[in-house]
C-alpha positions as CSV (number, residue, x, y, z in Angstrom):
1,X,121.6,93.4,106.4
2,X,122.4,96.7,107.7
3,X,119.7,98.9,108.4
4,X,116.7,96.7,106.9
5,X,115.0,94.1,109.0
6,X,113.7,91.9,107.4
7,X,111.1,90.1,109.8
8,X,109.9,93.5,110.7
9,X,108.9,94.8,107.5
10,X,106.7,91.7,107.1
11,X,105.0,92.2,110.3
12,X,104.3,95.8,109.5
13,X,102.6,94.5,106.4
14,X,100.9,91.4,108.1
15,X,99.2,94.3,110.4
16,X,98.5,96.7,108.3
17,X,96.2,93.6,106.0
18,X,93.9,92.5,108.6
19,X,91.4,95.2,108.1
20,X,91.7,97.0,104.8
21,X,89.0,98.5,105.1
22,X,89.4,100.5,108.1
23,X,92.9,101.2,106.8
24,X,91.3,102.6,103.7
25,X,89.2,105.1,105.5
26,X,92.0,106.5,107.8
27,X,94.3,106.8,104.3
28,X,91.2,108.3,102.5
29,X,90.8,111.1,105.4
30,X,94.8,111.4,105.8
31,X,94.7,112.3,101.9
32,X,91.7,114.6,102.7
33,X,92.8,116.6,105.6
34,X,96.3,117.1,104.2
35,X,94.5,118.4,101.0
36,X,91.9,120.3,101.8
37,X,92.7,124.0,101.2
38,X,93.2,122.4,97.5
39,X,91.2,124.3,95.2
40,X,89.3,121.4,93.2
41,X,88.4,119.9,96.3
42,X,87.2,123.4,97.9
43,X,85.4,123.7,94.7
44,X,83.4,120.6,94.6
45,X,82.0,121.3,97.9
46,X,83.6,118.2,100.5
47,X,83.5,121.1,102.8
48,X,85.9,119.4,105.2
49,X,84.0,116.2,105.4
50,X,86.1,112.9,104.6
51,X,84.1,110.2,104.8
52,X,84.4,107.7,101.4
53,X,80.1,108.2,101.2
54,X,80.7,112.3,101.0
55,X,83.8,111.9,99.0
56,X,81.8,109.5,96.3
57,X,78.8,111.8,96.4
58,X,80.7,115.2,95.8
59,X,83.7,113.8,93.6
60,X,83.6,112.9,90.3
61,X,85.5,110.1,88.3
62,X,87.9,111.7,85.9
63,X,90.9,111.0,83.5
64,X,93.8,113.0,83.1
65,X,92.2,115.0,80.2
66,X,89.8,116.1,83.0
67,X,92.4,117.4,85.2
68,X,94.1,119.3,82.2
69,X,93.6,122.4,82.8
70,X,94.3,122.1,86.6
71,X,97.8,120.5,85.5
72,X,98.6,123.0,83.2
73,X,98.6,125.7,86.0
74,X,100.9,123.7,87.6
75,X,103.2,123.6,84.9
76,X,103.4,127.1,83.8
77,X,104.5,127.5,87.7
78,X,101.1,128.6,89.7
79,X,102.3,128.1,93.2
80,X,98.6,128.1,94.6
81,X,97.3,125.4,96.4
82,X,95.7,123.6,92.8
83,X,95.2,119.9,93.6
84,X,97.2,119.3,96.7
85,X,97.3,122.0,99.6
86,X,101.0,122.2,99.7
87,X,101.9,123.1,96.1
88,X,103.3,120.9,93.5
89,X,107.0,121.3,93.2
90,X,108.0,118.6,90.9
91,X,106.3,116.4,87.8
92,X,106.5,113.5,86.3
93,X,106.1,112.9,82.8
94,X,104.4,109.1,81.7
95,X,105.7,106.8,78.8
96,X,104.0,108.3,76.5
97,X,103.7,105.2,74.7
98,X,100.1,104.7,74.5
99,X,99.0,108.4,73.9
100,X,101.5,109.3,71.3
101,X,103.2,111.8,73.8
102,X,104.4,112.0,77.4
103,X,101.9,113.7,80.0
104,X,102.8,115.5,83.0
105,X,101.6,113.5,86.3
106,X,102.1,115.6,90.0
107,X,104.9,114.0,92.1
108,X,105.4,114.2,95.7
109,X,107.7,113.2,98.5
110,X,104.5,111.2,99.7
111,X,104.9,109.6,96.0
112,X,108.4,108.8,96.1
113,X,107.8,107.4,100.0
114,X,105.2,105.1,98.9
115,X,107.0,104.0,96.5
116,X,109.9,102.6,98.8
117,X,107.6,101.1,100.9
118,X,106.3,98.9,98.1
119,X,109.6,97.9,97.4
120,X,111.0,97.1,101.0
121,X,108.0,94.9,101.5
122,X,108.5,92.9,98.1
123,X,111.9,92.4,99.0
124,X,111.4,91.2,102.4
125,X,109.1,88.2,101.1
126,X,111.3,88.3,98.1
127,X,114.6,87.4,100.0
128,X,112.6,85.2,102.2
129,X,112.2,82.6,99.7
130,X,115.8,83.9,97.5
131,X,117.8,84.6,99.9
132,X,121.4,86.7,98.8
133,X,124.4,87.4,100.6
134,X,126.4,90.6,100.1
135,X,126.7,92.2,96.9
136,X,125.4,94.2,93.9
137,X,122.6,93.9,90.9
138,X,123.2,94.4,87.6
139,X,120.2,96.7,86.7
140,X,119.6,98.0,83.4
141,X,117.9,101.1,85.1
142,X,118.3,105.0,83.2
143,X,117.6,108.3,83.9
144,X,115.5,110.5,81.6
145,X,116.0,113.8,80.6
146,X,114.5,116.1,82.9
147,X,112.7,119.0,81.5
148,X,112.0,122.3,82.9
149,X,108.3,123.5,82.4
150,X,107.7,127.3,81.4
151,X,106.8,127.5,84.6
152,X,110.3,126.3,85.7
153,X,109.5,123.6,87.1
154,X,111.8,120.2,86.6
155,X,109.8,117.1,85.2
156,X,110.8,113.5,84.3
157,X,110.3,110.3,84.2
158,X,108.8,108.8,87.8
159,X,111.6,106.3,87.5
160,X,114.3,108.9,87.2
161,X,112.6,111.1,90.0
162,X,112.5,108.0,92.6
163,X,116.4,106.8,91.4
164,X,117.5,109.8,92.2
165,X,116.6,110.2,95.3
166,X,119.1,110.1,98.0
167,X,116.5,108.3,100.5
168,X,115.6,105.4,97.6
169,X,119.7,105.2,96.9
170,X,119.9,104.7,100.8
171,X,117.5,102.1,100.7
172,X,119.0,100.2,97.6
173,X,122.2,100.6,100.1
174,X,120.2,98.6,102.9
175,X,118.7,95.9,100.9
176,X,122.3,94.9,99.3
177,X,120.9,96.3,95.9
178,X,123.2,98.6,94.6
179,X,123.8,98.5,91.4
180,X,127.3,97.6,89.9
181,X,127.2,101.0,87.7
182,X,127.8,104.6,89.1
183,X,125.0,107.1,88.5
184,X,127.0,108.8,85.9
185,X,126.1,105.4,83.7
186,X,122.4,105.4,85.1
187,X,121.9,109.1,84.3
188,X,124.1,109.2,80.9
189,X,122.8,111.2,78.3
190,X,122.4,108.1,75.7
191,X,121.1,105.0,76.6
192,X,123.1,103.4,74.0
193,X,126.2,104.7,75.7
194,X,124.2,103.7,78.9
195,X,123.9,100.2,78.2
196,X,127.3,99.3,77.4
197,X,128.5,100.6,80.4
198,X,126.1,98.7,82.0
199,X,127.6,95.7,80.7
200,X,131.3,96.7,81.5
201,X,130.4,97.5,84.7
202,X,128.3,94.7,85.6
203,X,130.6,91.9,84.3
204,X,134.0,93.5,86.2
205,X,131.8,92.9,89.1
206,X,130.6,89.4,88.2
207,X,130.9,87.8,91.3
208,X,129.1,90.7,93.5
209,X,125.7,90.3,91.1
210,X,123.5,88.5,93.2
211,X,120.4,89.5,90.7
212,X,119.6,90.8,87.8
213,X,116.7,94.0,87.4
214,X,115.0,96.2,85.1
215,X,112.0,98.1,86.1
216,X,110.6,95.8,82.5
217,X,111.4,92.5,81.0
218,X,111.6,94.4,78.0
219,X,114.4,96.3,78.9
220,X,116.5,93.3,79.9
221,X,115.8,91.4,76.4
222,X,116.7,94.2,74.9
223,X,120.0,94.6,76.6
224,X,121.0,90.9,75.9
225,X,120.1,91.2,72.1
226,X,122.4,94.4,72.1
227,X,124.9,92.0,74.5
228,X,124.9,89.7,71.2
229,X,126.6,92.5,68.6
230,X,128.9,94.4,71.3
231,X,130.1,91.3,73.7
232,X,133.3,91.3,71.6
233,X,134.4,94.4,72.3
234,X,133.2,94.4,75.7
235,X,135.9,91.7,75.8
236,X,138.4,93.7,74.1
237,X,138.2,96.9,76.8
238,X,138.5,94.7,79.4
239,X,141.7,92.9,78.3
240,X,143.2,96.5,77.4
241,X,141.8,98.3,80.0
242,X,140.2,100.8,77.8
243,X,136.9,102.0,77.3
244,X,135.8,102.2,73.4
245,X,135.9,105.4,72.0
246,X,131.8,105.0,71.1
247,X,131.6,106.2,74.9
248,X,131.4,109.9,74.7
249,X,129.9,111.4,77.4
250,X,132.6,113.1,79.0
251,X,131.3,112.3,82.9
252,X,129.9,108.7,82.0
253,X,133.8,108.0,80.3
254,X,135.6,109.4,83.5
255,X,133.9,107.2,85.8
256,X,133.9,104.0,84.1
257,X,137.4,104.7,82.8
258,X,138.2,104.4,86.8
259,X,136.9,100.7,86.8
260,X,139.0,99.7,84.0
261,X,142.1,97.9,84.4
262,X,144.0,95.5,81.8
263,X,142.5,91.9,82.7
264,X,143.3,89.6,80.0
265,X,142.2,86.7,82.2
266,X,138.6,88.4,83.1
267,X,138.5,89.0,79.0
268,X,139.9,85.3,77.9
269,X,137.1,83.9,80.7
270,X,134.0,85.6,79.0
271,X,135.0,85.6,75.5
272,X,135.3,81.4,75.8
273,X,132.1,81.3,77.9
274,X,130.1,83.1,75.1
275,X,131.9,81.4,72.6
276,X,130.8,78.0,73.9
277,X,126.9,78.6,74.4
278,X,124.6,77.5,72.1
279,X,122.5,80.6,70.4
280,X,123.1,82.3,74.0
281,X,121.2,80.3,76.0
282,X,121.5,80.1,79.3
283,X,124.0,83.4,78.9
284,X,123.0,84.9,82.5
285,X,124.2,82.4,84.9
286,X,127.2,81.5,82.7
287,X,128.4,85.2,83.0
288,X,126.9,85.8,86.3
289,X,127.0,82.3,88.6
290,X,126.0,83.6,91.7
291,X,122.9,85.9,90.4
292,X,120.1,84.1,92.2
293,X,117.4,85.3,90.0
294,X,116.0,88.0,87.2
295,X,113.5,90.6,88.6
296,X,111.3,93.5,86.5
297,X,108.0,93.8,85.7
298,X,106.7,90.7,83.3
299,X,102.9,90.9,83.5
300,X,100.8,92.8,80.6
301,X,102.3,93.7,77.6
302,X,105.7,92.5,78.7
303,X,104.5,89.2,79.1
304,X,105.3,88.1,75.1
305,X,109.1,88.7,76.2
306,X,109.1,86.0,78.8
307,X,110.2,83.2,76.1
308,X,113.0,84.8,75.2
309,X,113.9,86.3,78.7
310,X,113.5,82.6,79.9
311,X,116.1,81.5,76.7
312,X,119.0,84.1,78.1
313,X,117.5,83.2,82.0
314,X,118.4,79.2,81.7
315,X,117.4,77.9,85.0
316,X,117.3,81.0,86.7
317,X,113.9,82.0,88.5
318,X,112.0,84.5,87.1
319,X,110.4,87.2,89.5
320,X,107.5,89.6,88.6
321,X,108.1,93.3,89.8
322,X,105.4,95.1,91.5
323,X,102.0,97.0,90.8
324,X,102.5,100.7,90.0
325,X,102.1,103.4,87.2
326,X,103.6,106.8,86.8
327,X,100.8,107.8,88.8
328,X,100.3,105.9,92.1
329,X,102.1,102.5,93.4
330,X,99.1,99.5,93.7
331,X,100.4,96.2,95.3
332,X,103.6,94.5,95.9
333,X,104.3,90.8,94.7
334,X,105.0,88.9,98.1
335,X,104.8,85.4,96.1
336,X,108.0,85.4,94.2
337,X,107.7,81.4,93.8
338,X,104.8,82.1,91.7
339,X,105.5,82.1,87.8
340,X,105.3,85.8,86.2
341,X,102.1,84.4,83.9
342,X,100.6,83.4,88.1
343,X,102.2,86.4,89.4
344,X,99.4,88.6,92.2
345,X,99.9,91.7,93.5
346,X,98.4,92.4,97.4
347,X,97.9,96.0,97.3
348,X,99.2,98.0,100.3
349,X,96.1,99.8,101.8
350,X,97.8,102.9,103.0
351,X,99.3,104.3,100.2
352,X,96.0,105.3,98.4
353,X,92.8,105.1,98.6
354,X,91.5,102.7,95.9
355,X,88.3,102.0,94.4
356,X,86.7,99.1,91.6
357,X,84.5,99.4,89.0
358,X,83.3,96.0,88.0
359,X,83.5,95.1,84.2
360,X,80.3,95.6,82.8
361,X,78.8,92.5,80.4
362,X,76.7,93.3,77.7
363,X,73.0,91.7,77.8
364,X,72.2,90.4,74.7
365,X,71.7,93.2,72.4
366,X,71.6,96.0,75.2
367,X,74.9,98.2,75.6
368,X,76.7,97.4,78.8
369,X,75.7,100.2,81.4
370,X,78.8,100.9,84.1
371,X,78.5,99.6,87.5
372,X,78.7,101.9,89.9
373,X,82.9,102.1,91.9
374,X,83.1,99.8,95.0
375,X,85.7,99.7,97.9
376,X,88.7,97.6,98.3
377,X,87.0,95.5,100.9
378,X,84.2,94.3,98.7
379,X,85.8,93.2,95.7
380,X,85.3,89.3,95.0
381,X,87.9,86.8,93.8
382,X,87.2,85.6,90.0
383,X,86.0,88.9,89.2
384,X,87.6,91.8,86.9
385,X,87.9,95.2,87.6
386,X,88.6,98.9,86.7
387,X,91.2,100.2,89.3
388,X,90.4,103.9,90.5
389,X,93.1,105.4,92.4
390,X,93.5,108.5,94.8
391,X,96.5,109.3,95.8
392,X,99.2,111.5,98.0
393,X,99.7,114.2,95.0
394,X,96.6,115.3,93.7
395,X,94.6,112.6,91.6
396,X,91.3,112.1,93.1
397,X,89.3,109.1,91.9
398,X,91.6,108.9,89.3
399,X,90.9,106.2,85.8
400,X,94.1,104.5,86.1
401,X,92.9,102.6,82.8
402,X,94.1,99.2,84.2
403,X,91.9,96.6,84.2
404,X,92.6,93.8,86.9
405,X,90.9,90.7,88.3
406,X,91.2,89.2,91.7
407,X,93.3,86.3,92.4
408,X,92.8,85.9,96.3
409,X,93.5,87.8,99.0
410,X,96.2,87.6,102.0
411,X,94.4,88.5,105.4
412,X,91.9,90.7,103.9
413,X,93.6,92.6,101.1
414,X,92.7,91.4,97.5
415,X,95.5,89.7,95.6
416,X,95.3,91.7,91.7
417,X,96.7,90.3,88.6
418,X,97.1,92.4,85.7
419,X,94.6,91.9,82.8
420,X,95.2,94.5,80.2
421,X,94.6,98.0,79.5
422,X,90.6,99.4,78.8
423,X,91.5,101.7,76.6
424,X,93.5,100.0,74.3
425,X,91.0,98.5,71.9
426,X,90.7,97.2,67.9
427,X,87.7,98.4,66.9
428,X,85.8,99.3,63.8
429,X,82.5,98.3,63.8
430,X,81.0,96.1,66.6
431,X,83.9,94.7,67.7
432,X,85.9,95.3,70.5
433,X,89.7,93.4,70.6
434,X,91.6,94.3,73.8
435,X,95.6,94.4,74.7
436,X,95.0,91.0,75.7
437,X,93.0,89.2,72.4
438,X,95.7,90.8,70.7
439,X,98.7,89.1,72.9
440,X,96.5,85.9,72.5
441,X,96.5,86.0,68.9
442,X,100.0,86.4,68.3
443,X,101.2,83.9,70.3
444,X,98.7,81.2,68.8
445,X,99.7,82.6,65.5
446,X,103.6,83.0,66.1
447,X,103.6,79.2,66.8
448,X,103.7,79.1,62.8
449,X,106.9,81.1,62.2
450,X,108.3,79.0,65.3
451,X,107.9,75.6,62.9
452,X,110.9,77.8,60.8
453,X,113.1,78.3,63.7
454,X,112.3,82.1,64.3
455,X,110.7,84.0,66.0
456,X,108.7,87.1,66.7
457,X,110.8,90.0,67.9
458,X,107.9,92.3,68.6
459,X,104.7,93.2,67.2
460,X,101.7,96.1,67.4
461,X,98.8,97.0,65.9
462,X,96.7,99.6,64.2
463,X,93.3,99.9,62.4
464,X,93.2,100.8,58.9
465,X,90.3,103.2,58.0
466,X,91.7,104.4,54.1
467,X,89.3,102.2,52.6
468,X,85.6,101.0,53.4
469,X,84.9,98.8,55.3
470,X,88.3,99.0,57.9
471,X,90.5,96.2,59.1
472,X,92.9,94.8,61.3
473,X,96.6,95.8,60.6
474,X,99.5,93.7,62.8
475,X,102.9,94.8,62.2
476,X,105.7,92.3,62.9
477,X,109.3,92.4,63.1
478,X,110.9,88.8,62.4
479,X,113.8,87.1,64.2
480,X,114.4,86.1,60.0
481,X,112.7,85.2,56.8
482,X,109.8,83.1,56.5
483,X,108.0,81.6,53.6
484,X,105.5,83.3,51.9
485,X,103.0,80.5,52.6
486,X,103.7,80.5,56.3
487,X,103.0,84.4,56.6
488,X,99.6,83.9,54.7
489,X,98.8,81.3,57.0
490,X,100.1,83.5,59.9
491,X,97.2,85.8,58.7
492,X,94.8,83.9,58.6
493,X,95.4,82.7,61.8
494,X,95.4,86.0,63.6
495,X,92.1,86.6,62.1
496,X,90.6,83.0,63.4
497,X,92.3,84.1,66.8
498,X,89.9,87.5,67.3
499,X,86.9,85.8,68.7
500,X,85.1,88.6,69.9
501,X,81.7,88.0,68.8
502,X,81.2,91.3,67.3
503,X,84.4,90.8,65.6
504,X,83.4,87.3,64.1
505,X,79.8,88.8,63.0
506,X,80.9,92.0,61.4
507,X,83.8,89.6,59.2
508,X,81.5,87.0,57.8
509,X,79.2,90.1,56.9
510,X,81.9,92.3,55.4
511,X,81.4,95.1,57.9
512,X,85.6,94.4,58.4
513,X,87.8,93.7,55.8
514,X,90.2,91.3,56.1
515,X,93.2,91.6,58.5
516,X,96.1,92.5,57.5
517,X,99.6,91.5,58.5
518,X,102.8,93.7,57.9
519,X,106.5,92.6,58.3
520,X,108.9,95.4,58.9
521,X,112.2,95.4,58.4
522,X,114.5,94.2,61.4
523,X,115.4,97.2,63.7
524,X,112.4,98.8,62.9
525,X,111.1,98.5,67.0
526,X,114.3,99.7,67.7
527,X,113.8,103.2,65.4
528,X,110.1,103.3,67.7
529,X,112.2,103.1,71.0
530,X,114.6,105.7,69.8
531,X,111.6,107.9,68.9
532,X,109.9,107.6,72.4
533,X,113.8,108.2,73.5
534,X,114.2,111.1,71.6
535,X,110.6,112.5,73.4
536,X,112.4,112.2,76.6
537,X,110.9,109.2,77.5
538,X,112.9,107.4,79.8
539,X,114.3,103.7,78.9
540,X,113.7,102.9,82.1
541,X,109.8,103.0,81.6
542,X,109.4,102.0,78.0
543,X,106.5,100.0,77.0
544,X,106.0,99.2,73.1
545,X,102.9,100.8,72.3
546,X,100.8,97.3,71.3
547,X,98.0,99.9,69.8
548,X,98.8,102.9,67.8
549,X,96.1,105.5,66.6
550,X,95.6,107.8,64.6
551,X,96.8,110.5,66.9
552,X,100.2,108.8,67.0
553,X,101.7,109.8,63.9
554,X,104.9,109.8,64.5
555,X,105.7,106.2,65.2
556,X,102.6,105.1,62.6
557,X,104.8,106.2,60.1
558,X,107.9,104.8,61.6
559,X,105.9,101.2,61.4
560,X,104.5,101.5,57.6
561,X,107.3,103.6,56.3
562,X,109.5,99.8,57.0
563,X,106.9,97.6,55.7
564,X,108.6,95.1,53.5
565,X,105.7,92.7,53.3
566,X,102.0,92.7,53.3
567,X,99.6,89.5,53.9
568,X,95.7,89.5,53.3
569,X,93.8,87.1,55.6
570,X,91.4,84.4,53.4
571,X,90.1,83.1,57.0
572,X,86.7,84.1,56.3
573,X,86.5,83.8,52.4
């Protein structure tokens, strides 16, 4: 491949692993030196010193809320040396799926390099053990609107701000993963129109796609349930040559209109394919034949999406994206054999400077007291973690939020897999339900509605405080109808599946009320993506928030303004 080798990016890993922790102290003082005419670092007194033991000593942990005032600065256009000593030219803005609302994150050049390094070292193991010749992907990847601050400065989504750039397109150009769509599809002003072009574009070029990508499974389920109403018409431009008059935007129109030719034969060849699979399954390689595998994030909350990304997959491998957030790039996934639930991250120790705060236990009736942060060097495999990150724009020992437990290592960085989030938590009295009892309870629970031939489209969660004591509310949107009995017992069974202990206790005392379970009408997830679209959220990034508070009005409403059917839980009469 042009331009990328291949052997030499792995090397350039395999060095920089053999001491992590010497590489974290030369990163730690790199991010120090290049920083310190900053004014929150002036002002907590580092006086030059850059050291992890003076660094720990004179900074504090914080969370974004911390660093609010500081970013707000930025964003009403203080060119002062803030966070960073150069100043902050350009934002990000996060999901804003678990707060309610997008937040503005610094972004950097040093960001957006980091970021490609993560990626050419995946891909290097990745086409070590999937090999592909020439050609394009087919990557449901879009561009968010970009905002401009009071301050004028341009923010949006980290994904639109590293696609855009000319060095990551240059890269993509390298690694032979272009994708079949121009960037007026990628950067279209409706996703909608966005995602049909995708599909035009990507099946004229049906023999180039040698994989499949979104930076989220999510994203690529979605598409293929959309693929499922529109395929038809797809067809139909493609035997005419003509795009369908839904397509609007005027630059998105002109470009794709310059793909289109009449192909009757191209048209004849899907339309009997689709035709002749059974409830779509298998539909990627029979559209795609040389696509040698799927690729997007699939850990966390994507991971209930794998069943039915594995249903449109067929036999096709399934490979786990890498380890990042809006606000700094972790680890890249140099196993692609392993299975997205096995999936490990080895975090590349020169791109931040990370620290761990081991999960506390509680001790009987005492609260659980906070271990103090330790290096990457001296975590231990088995054990689970708080991921503290400081990075190349700004964020300083920085609550990611993630929580992560050690898998192995390779040489001596630690191998991470994804957990769940810390903050998102069911609780109302004693009890304390993560991201990840929730995922667990659903599934055991959705293996009831399974017995009826459907299936659980999506799902999330809230706690309902109008009445004394509060309880457990899961909304669900269904693949069809079920029985009445089979959604009672679907509630009960969620409420069997919490077995928190405090959860457990504070039920058979009455401190919670029984659990609740909602179904909502079908298309409602789709109104909640539309609403974080609307935000300026990008697609791209989307996560289904699997917790909504209070705070997040908005899409609370959009969930119990489509209730169609409520079921008490008995579990614990």
């Amino acid at each position: 491949m042009r331009n990328f080798h291949q052997d030499a990016v792995i090397d350039e890993f395999e060095a920089l692993t053999k001491d992590v922790g010497k590489v974290q102290r030369e990163t730690l003082k790199m991010i120090l030196e290049e920083n310190s005419e900053a004014e929150y670092l002036q002002n907590l007194g580092l006086g030059g010193r850059t050291d992890p033991e003076s660094f720990k000593a004179c900074v504090p942990l914080v969370s974004h809320a911390d660093l609010d005032s500081y970013i707000r600065r930025i964003v009403a256009g203080e060119s002062s040396s803030i966070l960073t000593g150069k100043p902050i030219t350009s934002l990000s803005l996060s999901s804003g799926s678990t707060q309610g609302k997008p937040r503005y994150v610094p972004f950097n050049d040093l960001l957006l390099q980091n970021a490609i390094q993560v990626y050419r070292t995946s891909f290097a193991f990745r086409n070590k053990v999937f090999p592909h010749g020439d050609g394009k992907a087919l990557k449901f990847i879009y561009g968010s609107h970009e905002v401009r601050t009071s301050g004028g400065l341009v923010a949006a989504s980290v994904s639109t701000n590293i696609f855009s750039s000319d060095q990551f397109k240059r890269t993509m150009k390298d690694i032979q993963s272009q994708a079949t769509s121009p960037d007026e599809v990628i950067f279209g002003r409706s996703f909608e129109q966005s995602l049909y072009c995708h599909f035009l574009c990507g099946l004229l070029s049906y023999q180039e796609v040698q994989f499949i990508f979104a930076a989220f499974v999510y994203s690529i389920v979605q598409a293929f349930r959309t693929f499922e109403l529109v395929w038809e018409e797809l067809c139909a431009n493609i035997r005419d040559g003509v795009l369908s008059p839904k397509i609007t935007d005027p630059s998105m129109r002109a470009a794709v209109s310059k793909l289109l030719i009449p192909n009757p034969q191209l048209a004849d060849e899907i339309y009997n394919k689709c035709k002749g699979l059974n409830n779509w399954l298998g539909l990627i390689p029979a559209l795609w034949p040389n696509a040698k595998y799927v690729h997007g994030i699939m850990t966390g909350s994507m991971e209930p999406y794998l069943k039915k990304m594995r249903h449109y997959a067929g036999d096709l491998p399934l490979l786990s994206g890498d380890y990042g957030s809006s606000e700094c790039m972790i680890g890249a996934n140099i196993h692609p054999e392993l299975r997205p639930e096995e999936v490990r991250f080895a975090v590349i120790p020169d791109i931040g400077y990370f620290e761990f705060i081991p999960m506390a236990t509680n001790s009987g009736d005492k609260p659980a007291v906070e271990a103090e942060p330790i290096g990457l060097e001296e975590i231990e495999v088995g054990k689970e973690y708080e991921i503290i990150i400081t990075n190349f724009a700004g964020l300083y020992r920085y609550r990611l939020g993630d929580v992560v437990r050690v898998g192995g290592f390779h040489n001596s960085t630690p191998e991470l897999q994804f957990v769940c989030r810390r903050g998102l938590v069911l609780n109302v009295n004693i009890d304390k339900n993560t991201e990840r009892d929730l995922k667990l309870a659903v599934e055991e629970a959705s293996k009831l509605v399974a017995t009826e031939n459907l299936e659980v489209i999506d799902f999330s969660s809230c706690v309902d405080r109008s009445a004394e004591p509060g309880h457990y509310v899961i909304f669900w949107e269904l693949s069809g109808e079920a029985r009445e009995s089979v959604l009672h017992s679907c509630a009960d069974c969620l409420d069997r599946s919490f077995v928190d202990s405090g959860y457990m206790i504070s039920r058979k005392a009455k401190g919670i009320a029984p659990l609740e379970l909602r179904i909502v009408r079908q298309g409602t997830f789709r109104k909640v993506l539309e609403h974080y679209i609307n935000q300026g959220a990008s697609m791209s990034q989307f996560k289904n928030p699997r917790y909504v508070s209070p705070s997040n009005a908005a899409v609370l409403r959009i969930l119990c303004d489509n209730v169609v059917e409520r079921f008490f839980s008995m579990a614990y009469d």
